[in-house]
VODOLO-516316 format. One record per residue (C-alpha): x, y, z; residue in one letter. Coordinates in nm, 4 decimals. Layout:
<pts>
PT        px        py        pz  aa
PT         X         Y         Z   A
...
</pts>
This chain:
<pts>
PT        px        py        pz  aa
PT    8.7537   -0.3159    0.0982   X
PT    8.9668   -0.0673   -0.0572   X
PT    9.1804   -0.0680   -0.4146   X
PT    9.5437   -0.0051   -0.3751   X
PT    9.6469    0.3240   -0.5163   X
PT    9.8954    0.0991   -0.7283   X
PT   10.0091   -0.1750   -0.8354   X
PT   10.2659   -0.3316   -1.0673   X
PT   10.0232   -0.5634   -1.2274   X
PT    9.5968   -0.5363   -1.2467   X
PT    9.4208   -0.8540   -1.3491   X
PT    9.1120   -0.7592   -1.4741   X
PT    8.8477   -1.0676   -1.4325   X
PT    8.8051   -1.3137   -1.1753   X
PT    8.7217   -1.5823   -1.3914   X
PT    8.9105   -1.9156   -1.4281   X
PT    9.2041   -1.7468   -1.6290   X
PT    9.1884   -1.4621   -1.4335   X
PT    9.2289   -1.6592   -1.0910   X
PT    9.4828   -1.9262   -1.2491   X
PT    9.6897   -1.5785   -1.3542   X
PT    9.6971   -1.4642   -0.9573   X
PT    9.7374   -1.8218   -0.8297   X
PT   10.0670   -1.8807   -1.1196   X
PT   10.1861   -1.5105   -0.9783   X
PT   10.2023   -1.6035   -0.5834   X
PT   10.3650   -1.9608   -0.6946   X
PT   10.6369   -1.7719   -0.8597   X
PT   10.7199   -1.5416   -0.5244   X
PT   10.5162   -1.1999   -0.7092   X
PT   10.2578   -1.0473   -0.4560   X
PT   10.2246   -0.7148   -0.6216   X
PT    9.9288   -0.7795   -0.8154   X
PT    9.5431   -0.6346   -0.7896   X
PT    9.2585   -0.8641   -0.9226   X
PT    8.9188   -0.6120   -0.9954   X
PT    8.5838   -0.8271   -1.1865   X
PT    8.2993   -0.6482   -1.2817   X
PT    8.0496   -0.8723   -1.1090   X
PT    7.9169   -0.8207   -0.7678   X
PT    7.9042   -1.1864   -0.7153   X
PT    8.1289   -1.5014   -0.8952   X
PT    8.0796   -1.8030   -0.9592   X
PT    7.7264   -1.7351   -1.0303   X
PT    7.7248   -1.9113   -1.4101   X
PT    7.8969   -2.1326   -1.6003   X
PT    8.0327   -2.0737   -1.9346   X
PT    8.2480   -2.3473   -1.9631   X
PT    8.2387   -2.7519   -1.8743   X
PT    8.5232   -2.9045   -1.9613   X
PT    8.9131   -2.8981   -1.8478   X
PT    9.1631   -3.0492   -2.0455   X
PT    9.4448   -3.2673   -1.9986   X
PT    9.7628   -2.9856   -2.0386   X
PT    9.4977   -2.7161   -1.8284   X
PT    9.4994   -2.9567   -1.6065   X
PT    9.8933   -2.9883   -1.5800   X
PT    9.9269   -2.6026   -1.5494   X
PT    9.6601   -2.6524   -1.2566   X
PT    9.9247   -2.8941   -1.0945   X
PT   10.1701   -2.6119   -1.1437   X
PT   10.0180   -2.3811   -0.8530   X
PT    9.8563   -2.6707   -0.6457   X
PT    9.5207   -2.6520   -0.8005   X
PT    9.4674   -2.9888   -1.0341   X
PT    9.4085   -3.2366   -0.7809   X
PT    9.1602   -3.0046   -0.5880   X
PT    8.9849   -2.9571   -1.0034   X
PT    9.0082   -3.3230   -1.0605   X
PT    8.8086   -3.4322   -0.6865   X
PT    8.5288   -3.1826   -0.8001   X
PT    8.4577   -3.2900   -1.1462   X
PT    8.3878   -3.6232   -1.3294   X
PT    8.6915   -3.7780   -1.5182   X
PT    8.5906   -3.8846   -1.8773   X
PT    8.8306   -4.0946   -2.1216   X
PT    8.6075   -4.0691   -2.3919   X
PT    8.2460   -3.8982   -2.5070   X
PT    8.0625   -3.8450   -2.7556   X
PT    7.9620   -3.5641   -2.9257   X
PT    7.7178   -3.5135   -3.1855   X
PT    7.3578   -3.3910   -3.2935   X
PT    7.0185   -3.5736   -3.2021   X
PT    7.0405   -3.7713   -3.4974   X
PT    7.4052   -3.8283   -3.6161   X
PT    7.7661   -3.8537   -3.4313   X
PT    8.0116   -3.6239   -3.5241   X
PT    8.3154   -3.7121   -3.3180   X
PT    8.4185   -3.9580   -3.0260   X
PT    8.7302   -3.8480   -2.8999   X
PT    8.9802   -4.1119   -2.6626   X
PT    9.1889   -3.9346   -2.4205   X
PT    9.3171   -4.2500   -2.2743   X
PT    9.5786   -4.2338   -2.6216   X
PT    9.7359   -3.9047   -2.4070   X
PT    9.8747   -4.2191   -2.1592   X
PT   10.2356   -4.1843   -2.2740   X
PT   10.2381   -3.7461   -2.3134   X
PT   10.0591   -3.6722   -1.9872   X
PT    9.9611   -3.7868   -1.5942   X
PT    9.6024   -3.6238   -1.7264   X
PT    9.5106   -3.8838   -1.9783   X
PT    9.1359   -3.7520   -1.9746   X
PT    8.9059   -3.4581   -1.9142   X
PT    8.7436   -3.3225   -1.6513   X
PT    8.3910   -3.2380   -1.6558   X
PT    8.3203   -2.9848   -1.4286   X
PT    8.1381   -2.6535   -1.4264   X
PT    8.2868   -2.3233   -1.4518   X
PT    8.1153   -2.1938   -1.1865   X
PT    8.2812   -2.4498   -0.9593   X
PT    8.6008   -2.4358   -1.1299   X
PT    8.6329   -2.0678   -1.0109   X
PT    8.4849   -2.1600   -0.6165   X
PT    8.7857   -2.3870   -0.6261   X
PT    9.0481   -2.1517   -0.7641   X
PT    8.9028   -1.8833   -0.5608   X
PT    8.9482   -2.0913   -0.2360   X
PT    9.2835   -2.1167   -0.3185   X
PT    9.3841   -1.7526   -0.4009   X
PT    9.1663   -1.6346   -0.0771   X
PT    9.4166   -1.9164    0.1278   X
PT    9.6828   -1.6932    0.0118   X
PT    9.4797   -1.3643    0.1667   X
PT    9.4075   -1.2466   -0.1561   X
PT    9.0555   -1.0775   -0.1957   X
PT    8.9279   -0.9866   -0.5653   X
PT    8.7368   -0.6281   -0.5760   X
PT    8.4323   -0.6078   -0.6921   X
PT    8.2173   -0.4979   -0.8471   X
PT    8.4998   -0.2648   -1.0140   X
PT    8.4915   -0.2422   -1.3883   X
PT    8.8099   -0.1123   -1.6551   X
PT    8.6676    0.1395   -1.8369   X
PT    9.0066    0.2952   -1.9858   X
PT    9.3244    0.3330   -1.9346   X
PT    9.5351    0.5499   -2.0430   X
PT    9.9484    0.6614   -2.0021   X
PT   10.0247    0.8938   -1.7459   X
PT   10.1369    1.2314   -1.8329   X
PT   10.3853    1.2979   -1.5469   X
PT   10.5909    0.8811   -1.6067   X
PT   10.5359    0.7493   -1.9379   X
PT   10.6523    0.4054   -1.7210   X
PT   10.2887    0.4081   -1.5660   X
PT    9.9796    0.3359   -1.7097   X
PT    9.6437    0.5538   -1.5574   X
PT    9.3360    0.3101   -1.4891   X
PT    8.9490    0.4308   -1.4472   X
PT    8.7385    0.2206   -1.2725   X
</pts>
């Protein structure tokens, strides 16, 4: 697979935020966009565990919460703390009234970006890889264009 010459926008990572980005992109009609990671292979750790309620309305937003929500565990309330002592025991079911989401989602990242992935590959979008930024740079001939080495 081949990197466009050009593009109007480059999203550089293919992690959750970088996938959400593409996914928001196509749901507002824009399909000029590149996605490069550095990674030969994603989804291949997890750096993260939980999504939150308002992540998880932005997931709604492109057609990705529901699809988040049947992969992961739903918790209202957890605990969290050191061996000996609790710190904190937070209630999400209080969000009732402010959002559809009133809880988390506990899910791992890795599997947070095979689902988000899924979804931006239903749309024929690949990601390139392994293709890392290493600078950028304005081009000398139109100021309007950025230069980017890969």
């Amino acid at each position: 697979m081949s990197i466009p010459d050009s593009t109007t926008v480059l999203i550089v990572g293919a992690g959750p935020t970088g996938l959400a980005a593409a996914l928001s992109l196509i749901h507002h009609g824009f399909h000029d966009f590149v996605v490069v990671d550095a990674v030969r292979y994603g989804e291949n750790t997890s750096r993260a565990i939980v999504v939150h309620p308002a992540t998880l309305e932005a997931l709604d937003t492109i057609g990705c919460g529901d699809n988040i929500i049947s992969h992961g565990t739903k918790a209202t309330r957890f605990e969290i703390g050191t061996r000996s002592s609790g710190l904190t025991s937070p209630n999400f079911a209080y969000l009732k009234r402010y959002t559809h989401h009133p809880y988390t989602v506990l899910i791992p990242q890795n599997l947070t970006e095979h689902v988000l992935g899924m979804k931006l590959a239903s749309f024929g979008v690949s990601v390139h890889r392994p293709l890392k930024v290493v600078g950028m740079k304005r081009n000398t001939e139109n100021t309007q264009l950025t230069d980017v080495h890969v």
